[in-house]
N, C-alpha and C positions, 0 to 999 in steps of 0.2 A: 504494500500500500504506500504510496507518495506520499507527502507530506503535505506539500501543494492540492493533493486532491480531498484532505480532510473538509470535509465542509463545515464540521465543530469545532476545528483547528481553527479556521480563516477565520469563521464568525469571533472566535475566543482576541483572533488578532486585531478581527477589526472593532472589536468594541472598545481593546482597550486604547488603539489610537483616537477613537471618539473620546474616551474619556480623556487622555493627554490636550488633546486639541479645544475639549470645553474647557477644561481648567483654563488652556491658555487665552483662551475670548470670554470668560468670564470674570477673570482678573484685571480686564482689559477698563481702561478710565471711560475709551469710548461706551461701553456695553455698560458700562456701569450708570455713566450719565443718564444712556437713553430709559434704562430700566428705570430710572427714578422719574426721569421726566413722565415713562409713563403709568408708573403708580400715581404719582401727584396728580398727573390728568384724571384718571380711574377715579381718583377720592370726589377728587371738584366735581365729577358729571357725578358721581352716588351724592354726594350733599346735595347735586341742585336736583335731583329726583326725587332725595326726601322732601326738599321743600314743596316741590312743586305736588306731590302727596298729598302732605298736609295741608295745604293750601284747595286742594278738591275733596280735603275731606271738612274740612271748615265749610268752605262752599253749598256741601252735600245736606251739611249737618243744620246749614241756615236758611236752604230750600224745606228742609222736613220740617223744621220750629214753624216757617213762613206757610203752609200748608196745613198744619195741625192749627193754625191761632186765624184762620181762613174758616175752618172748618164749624 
């Protein structure tokens, strides 16, 4: 059997050049910046979805009071 023909061999080799090469773009300032930039984005659209939430559930809540005092 070759060595070159293991298929569990190659996969064993190529993962762990996968994992040499994330380390090294993971460590990286540039990957590093963009990751925060886009958690930071991630947080600001979740904040303005909570508000925007509460904001239709207030709304919601002043159509029901506004139809009950109707009634």
């Amino acid at each position: 059997m070759c060595i070159l023909k293991s298929e569990k061999l190659l996969l064993l080799a190529g993962g762990a050049v996968v994992a040499l090469l994330g380390k090294k773009v993971l460590k990286s300032q540039v990957i590093r910046k963009i990751c925060v930039e886009g958690m930071a984005t991630g947080m600001k659209l979740q904040k303005e979805a909570l508000e925007t939430f509460q904001n239709m559930k207030e709304e919601a809540e002043d159509l029901c009071h506004d139809s009950d005092v109707n009634e």
